[in-house]
N, C-alpha and C positions, 0 to 999 in steps of 0.2 A: 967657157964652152958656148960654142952659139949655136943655137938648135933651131934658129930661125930656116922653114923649109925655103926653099928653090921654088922660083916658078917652073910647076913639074911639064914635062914633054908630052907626046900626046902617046908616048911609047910607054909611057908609064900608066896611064891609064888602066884603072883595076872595073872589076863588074860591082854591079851594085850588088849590095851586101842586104840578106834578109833583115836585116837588127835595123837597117833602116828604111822601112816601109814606105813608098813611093805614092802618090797622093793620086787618088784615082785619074784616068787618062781623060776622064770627062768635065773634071775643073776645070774650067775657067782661069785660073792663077797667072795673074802677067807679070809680077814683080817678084825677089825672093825678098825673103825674109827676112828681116832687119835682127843683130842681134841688140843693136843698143835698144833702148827704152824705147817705146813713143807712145802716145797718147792713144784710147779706144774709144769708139764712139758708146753712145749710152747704148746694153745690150737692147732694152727694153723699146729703144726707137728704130733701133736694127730690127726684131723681129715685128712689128707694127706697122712700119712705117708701106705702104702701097706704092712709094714709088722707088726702091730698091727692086734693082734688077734680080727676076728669077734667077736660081740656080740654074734650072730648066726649064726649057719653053714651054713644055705642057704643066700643068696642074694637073694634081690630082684633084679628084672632086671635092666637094663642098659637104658641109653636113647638113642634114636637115633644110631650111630656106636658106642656109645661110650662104652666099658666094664664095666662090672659092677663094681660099687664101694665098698672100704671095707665099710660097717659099723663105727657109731661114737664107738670106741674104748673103752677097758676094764679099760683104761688107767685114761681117765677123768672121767668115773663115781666112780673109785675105789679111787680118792682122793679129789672126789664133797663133802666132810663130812669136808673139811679141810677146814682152812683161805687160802681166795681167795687174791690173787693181790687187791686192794685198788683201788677204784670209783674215778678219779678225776672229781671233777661233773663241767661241763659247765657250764655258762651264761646263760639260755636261752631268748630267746625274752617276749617285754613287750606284754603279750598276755593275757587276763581271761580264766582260765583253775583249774580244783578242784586243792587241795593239793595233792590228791591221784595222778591224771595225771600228775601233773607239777613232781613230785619223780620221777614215772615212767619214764618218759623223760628222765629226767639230769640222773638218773641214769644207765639207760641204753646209752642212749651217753656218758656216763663216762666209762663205763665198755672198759676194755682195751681185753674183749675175746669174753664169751657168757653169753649172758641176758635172762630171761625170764620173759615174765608177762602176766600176767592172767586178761583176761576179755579186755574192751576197746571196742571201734565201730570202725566204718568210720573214725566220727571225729578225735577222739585219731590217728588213724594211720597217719593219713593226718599232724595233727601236728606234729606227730613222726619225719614220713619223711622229711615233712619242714626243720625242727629243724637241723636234720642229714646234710641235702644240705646246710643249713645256716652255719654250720661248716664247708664248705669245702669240707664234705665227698660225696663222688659218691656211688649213695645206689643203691641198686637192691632191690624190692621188690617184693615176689613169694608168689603169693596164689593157692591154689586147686581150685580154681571156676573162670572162665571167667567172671561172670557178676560181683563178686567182685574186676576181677582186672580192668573192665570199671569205674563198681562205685569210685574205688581208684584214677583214671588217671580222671573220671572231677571231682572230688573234688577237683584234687592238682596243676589243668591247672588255675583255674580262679586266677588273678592277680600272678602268680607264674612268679619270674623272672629269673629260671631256666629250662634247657630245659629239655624235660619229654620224655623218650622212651616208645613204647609198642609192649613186645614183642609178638611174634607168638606161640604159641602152634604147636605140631604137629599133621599135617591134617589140622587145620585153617587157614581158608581163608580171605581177605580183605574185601571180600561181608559178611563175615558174623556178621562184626563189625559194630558198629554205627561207622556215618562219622567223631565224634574226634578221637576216638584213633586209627580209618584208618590209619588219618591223622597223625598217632604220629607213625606208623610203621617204619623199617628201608627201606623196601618197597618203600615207601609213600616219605620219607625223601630223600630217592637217588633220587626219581622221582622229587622233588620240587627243587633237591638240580641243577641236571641236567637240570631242566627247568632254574633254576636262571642263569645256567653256560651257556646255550645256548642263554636267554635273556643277558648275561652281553657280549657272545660275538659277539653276534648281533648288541650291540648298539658299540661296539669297530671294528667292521667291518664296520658298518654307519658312525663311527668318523676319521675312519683312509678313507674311501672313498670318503667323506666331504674334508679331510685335504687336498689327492692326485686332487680332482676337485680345490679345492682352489689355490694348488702347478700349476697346468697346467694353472689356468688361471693367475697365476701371472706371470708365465713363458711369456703367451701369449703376456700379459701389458708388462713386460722388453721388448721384443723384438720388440713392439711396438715404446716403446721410445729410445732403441738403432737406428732404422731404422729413426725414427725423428730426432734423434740429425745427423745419418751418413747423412740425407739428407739437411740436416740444411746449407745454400748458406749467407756465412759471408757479401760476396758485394752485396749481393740485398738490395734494398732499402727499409728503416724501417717503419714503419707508419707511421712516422709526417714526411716523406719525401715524401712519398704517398699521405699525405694530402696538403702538397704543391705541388705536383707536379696537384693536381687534382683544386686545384684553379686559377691554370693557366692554364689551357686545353683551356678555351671561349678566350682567347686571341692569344694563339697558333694557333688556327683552323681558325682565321678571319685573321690573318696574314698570312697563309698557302692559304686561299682561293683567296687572292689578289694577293699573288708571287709566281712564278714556284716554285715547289719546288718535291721532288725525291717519297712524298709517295701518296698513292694510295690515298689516299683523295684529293691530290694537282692535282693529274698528273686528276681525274676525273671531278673537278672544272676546270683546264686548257680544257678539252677536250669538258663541256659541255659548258664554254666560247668561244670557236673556233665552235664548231658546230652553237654558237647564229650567232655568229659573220656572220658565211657564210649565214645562213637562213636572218640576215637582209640585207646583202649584196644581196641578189637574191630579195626579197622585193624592198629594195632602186631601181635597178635597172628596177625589173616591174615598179616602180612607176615614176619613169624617164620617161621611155618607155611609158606610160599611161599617164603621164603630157605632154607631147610633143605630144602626138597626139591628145591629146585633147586641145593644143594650136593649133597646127594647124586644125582641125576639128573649131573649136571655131573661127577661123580667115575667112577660108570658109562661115562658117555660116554667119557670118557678111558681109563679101560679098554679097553671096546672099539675103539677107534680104535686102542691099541697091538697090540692080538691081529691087527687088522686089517693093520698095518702090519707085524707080526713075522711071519717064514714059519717056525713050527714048529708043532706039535700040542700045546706044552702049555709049562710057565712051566717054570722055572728053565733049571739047565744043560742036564736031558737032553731038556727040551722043545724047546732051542734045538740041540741035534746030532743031534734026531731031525728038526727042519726042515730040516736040511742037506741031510737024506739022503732027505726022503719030502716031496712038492710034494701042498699041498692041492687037495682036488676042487673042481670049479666050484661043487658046490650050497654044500658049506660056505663059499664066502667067499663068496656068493650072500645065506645068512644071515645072516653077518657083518655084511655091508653093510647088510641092509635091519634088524638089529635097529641099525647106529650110526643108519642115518637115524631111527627110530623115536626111539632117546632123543635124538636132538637136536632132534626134533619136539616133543618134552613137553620138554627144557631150554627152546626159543625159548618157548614157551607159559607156560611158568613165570615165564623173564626177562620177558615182557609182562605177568603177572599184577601181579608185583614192583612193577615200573614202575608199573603203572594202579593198586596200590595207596598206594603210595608220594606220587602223585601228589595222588590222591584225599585221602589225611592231608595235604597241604601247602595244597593248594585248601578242606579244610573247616574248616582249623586258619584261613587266612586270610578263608574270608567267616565264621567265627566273629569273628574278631577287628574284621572291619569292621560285622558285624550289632551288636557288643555295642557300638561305637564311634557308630553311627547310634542306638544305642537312648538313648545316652549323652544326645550331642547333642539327639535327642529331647524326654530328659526335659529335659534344661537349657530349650530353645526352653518344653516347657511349663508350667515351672514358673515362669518368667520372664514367660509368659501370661499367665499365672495372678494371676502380680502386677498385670503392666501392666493388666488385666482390674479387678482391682482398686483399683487407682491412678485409673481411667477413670473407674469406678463412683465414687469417692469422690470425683471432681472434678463428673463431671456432676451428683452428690447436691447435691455446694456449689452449684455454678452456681443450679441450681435452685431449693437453699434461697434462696440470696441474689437469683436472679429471683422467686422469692415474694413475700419480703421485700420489693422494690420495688414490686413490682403493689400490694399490703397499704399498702403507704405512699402510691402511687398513690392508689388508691382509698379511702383515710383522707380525705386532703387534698380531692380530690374530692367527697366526701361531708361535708365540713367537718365531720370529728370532732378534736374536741380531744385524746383521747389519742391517742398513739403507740405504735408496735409495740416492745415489748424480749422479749427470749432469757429475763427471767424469767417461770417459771411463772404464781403469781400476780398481776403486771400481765396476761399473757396469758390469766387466766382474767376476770379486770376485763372486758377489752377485747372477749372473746366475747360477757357478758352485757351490754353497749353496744351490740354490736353488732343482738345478737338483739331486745332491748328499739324499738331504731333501725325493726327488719325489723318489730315488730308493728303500732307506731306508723305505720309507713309501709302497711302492708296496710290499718288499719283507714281514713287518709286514704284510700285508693284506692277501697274500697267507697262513703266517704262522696261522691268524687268521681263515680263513677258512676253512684250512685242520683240526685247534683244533673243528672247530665246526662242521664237519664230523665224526670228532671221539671222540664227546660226548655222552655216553648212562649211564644209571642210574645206568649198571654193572660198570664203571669204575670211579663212585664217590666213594671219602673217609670223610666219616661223621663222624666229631669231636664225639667225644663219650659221651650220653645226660649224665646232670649229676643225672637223676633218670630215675632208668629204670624200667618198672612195668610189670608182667608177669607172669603165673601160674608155676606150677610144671613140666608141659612138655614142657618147653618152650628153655630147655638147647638149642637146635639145632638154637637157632634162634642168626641171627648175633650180636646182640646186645650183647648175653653171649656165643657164641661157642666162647672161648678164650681156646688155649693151655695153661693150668697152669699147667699142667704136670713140660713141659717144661719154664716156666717161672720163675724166682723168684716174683716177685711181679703180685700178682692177679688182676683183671681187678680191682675190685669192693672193697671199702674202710670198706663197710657194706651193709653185706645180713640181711632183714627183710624177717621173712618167716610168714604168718597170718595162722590159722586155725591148728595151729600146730600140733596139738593134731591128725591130720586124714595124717601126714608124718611118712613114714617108715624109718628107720636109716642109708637104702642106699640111699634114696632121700635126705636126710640131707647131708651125709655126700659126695653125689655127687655135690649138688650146695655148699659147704661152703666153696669145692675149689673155687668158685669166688670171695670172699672177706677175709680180713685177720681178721673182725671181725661178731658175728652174734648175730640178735635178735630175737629170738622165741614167737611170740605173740598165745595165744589159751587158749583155756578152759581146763583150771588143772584135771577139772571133766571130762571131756572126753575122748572116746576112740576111736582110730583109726579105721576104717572098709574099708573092700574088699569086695562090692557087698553088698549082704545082709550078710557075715560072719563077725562076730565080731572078732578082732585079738586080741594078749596076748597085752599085757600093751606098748604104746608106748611110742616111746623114751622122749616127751616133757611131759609125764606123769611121766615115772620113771626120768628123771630130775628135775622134781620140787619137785617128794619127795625126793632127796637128796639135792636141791639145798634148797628149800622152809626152811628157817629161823624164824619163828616165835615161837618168846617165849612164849608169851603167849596165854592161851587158857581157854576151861572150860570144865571139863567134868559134867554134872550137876552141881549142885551145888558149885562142887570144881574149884576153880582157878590150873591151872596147868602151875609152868614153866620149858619148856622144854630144857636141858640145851645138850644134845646129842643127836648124829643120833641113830637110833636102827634100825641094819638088821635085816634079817629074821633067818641069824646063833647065833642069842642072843638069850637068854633064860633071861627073864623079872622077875623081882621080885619086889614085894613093901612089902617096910617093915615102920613102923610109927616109929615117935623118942620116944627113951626113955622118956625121961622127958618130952616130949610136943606130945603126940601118936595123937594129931588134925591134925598132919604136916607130910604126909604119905612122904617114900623117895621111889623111883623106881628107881633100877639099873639093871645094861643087867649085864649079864654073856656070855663071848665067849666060843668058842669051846677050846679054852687054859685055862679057868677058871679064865680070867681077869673080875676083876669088876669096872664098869663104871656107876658114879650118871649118870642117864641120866632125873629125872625128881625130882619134888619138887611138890607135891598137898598140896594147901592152903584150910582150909574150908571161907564158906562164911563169917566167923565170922571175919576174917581177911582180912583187906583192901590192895588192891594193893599197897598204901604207903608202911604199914606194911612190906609187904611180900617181898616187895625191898629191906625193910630195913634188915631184915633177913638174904636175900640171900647178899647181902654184906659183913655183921657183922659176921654172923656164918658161911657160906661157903665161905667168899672170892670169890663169884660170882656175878661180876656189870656185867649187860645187859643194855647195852639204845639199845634203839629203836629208830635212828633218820630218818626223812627224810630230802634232801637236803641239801643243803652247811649251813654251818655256819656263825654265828657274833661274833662278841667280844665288850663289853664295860667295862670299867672300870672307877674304881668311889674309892674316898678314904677309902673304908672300903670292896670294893670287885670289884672280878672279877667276871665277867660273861659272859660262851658263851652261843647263843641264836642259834636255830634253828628257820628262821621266818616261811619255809614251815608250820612245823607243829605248830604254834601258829594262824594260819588260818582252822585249823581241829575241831569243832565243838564235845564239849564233858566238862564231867568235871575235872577240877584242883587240883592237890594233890601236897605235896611236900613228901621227902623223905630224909632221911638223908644217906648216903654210905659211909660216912668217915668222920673223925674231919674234920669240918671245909665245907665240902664239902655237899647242899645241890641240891636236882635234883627234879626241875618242871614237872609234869607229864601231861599229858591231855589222860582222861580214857577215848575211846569209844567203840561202841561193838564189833567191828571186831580189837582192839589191845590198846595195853599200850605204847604212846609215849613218848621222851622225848623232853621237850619243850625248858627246858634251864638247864644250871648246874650255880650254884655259888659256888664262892672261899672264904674265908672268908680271911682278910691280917692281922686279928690279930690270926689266925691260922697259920701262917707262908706260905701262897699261895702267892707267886708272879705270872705274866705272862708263864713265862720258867717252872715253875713246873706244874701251869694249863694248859698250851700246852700239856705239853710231858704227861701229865694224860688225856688230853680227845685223844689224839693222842693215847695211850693205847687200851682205854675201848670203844673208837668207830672203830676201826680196824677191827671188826668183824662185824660189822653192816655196815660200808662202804666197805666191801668186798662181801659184797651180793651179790645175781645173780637173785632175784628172786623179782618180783612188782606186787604189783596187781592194776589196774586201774578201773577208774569209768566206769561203763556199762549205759549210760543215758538208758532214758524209752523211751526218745520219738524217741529215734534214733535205731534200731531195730541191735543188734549185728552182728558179722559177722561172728560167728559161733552159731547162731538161725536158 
């Protein structure tokens, strides 16, 4: 059967068909769209480059100083119809995410230029970005809305082990942020970074004037025990020569007290010996003096007392036979009597002088004896003082010394010096000029530290650069992205994420995508940019998806349709049905040269998407898979097989197809596309490994060169272009 169509008449000419979207009438487009391969230029010199012709003659404006940017060039949209460079898709993390998201992802992280995808929330971005940091990559993310670039920065701050910038718009303000993403400004960041630097040199100003207190007083302790050792007297006598000398003091001083001897303790015992001595000398001598006259008083007395007693007139015999005879007169024994009472008035007076003298020598010989005995003891108590006095001094000296010594080793170790303290001089002279050398050293760091903490301010921090920076459209001016890439070769930012795409102008694109060497454009496909309340011509991430947008399959009613080329708006559309099979309409463009290009295939309902695969291989030599994500291999004695597992988690029904001897393809049909889920080889069809490689390596080239994904929109999470 030949199904090869007719060149169709101009009577057959069908209208364009919605499923294939006509490229805005304001393109530029002069050539169609090649389906073989061809070469693209570098993206990153396409949007860079100033002498690519605008899309449009005006510019929109510039940001800040900076001049207006060209437009995304004529360059990349005029060969977006061609095979792109090849997806090498990432790893991503073990995370629950649809099928539709997790594609989205890997394959936008794989894309080595620019990606776009349709639809997605919050969530979706937030993994996006993750995703992108977790590789390494330094993202910039720019939205048109403030509150969606807050909402984006605390979704991506909780447990994020990457640091998160947020930029500034121009005209906004710090007060006008919530307190996170204040706190995540460059602003914000020099001020914490400067606070950190002035607490780090505060506590290094504390530690260094700590060390210099520590250095003075160790200084203080060496020169303590240098003056100890220089005072240190080798011939004084040692303690236990102290302690005998103090055992023998009480026998020294009693010996001293009994013999002349040269010291002031002896020569004072000699002096109050001699003083006794004279004091009883003048005693003995009153008492002499008092004993003698009270013998003779005493001898008198007795005298008279006998005259008094004998009745004569006069002594011997004729005294005593003249008394016999002649009786004395009253006056004379009158006399008598009062001269006995008289000397026995001066005897009693004498006996009592005797006595009180007598006395007097016994009581001053005795507190002589006890005064010299007290002075004794005395001296023994203080010369034994004296010692102990001394003994005390030389203990507390040690203690001392030796709590020096320990402080000194203390604060050695402390200060992490490597010499140690020793009793010789000259290590102890070493050890001062270490020390002092230590004290200069440390003075001049301390001036050095406080002149750095005088001339710390938040203008003269340098802040590692976060590795996600989050930020609107007007946010170029802010330090985080004013980077000269003019003049740079390599751009700040690894990948730009730009959200709400769809409401960016071509020189907003094309002026931030100088920040990064790759980009992803998230937005609504269906939407259109606006200025104020005027709606503007078709923008850029719209006319990029209808040239990037890949989807084979479709429906227009009833009919399956697959699409198998771009169609501009300079083509002239025809569908013409096959001869032999007229159910199976064919639609081809016509250019302005009168090339014709299949560019579609409508199947009626009657025929199943197996079917129609099987068609478009058998009769047009046209395999299409549809895969998402990386692939698998197993193999097994009767075949090979690689497996797509993204899409084996896609909810739909199961078909197979056959595309070639041997060669059979698992489908899963759902409403928005026809996947492929796995291919088998058969190895009695002559499939080895190397021929099923280099065939799925073929036929999926064009489906892993895609640029375009659409992602889940949950319900309960309100979009970000809603």
């Amino acid at each position: 059967m030949n199904n090869r169509p007719h060149s169709p008449g101009a009577a057959s000419a069908a209208s364009h068909s919605t499923d294939f979207p006509m490229a805005s009438t304001d393109l530029p487009l002069h050539s169609p769209l090649p389906n073989a391969l061809s070469p693209l230029p570098n993206v990153q010199a396409i949007l860079t480059n100033p002498n690519l012709n605008p899309l449009f003659p005006e510019n929109d404006r510039g940001w800040g100083d900076r001049a207006p940017a060209q437009p995304f060039g004529t360059e990349w949209l005029a060969h977006a119809g061609s095979e792109l460079p090849p997806t090498e898709w990432p790893t991503l993390s073990a995370k629950p995410r649809s099928p539709a998201d997790a594609h989205a992802i890997a394959a936008a992280l794989g894309c080595p230029d620019l990606f776009l995808i349709g639809g997605g929330g919050v969530p979706f971005l937030t993994d996006l970005t993750r995703e992108a940091a977790r590789l390494g990559r330094r993202v910039l993310v720019l939205t048109p809305r403030s509150d969606l670039t807050d909402l984006l920065l605390e979704s991506l701050i909780p447990g994020s082990p990457y640091t998160i910038g947020r930029a500034l718009a121009d005209g906004e303000t710090l007060e006008q942020l919530p307190p996170v993403a204040a706190a995540r400004t460059d602003a914000a960041l020099r001020q914490a970074m400067a606070a950190a630097a002035q607490q780090e040199c505060q506590s290094a100003i504390a530690q260094a004037t700590t060390q210099r207190h520590s250095l003075q007083e160790l200084r203080l302790l060496l020169e303590q025990l240098t003056q100890a050792s220089a005072s240190h007297n080798p011939d004084l006598p040692d303690a236990d020569t102290l302690t005998r000398n103090r055992d023998l003091i009480p026998e020294q001083v009693r010996a001293e007290s009994v013999e002349p001897g040269e010291s002031d303790f002896a020569r004072t015992i000699q002096q109050a010996r001699t003083e006794l001595t004279q004091e009883l000398q003048r005693l003995d001598t009153a008492i002499q003096d008092t004993s003698a006259s009270l013998d003779e008083q005493s001898k008198e007395l007795a005298r008279l007392r006998e005259e008094v007693a004998s009745p004569h007139t006069g002594s011997g015999l004729m005294g005593r036979l003249k008394g016999l005879f002649h009786k004395p007169d009253p006056d004379t024994i009158a006399r008598q009597e009062q001269a006995v009472q008289e000397i026995e008035n001066t005897v009693q007076t004498l006996t009592d002088q005797l006595a009180r003298l007598t006395a007097e020598r016994v009581t001053l010989e005795t507190q002589q004896q006890t005064a010299i005995e007290l002075f004794v003891v005395a001296e023994i108590t203080r010369r034994q003082e004296d010692i102990d006095a001394t003994l005390l001094a030389m203990r507390t000296a040690a203690a001392k010394h030796q709590a020096n010594i320990a402080a000194v080793t203390r604060l050695l170790t402390s200060l992490d010096f490597t010499p140690t303290y020793s009793d010789d001089p000259a290590e102890q002279t070493a050890l001062r000029a270490c020390v002092d050398a230590r004290h200069e050293a440390l003075t001049r760091e301390l001036a050095q530290h406080q002149s750095r903490l005088q001339a710390i301010s938040p203008d003269c921090m340098t802040i590692a650069p976060p590795s996600i920076v989050i930020g609107s459209v007007r946010s170029l001016s802010d330090p985080f992205l004013d980077a000269d890439t003019e003049d740079s070769a390599t751009p700040p930012f690894d990948l730009l994420i730009v959200t709400d795409a769809e409401r960016w102008s071509d020189t907003e694109f094309a002026e931030a995508s100088r920040l990064a060497r790759r980009w992803i454009m998230v937005g609504d496909p269906a939407g259109s940019a606006q200025r104020g309340n005027r709606p503007l011509r078709p923008g850029l991430f719209a006319r990029l998806w209808q040239r990037l947008y890949r989807r084979t399959w479709s429906r227009e009613g009833q009919r399956r349709v697959a699409r198998l080329a771009e169609v501009t708006f300079h083509d002239t559309v025809h569908t013409e049905p096959l001869a032999d099979r007229p159910e199976i309409e064919l639609r081809f463009t016509e250019s302005t040269t009168g090339d014709l290009t299949l560019a579609a295939v409508l199947f009626p309902a009657s025929i199943s998407i197996a079917e129609a695969k099987t068609f478009l291989a058998q009769e047009l030599d046209e395999i299409r898979l549809t895969t998402l994500g990386p692939l698998h291999w197993e193999e097994d004695a009767e075949q090979i097989r690689v497996l797509w597992p993204t899409v084996s988690e896609v909810p739909g029904s199961t078909k197979s197809a056959p595309l070639a001897h041997g060669v059979m393809e698992q489908i899963i049909e759902t409403d928005a596309d026809v996947l492929t889920a796995s291919i088998a080889f058969d190895r009695a069809a002559g499939w080895n490994r190397d021929s099923a490689s280099e065939w799925v390596e073929q036929h999926t080239r064009l489906a892993r060169s895609a640029r375009t994904a659409l992602a889940d929109r949950p319900q309960s999470v309100p979009s970000y272009s809603s």
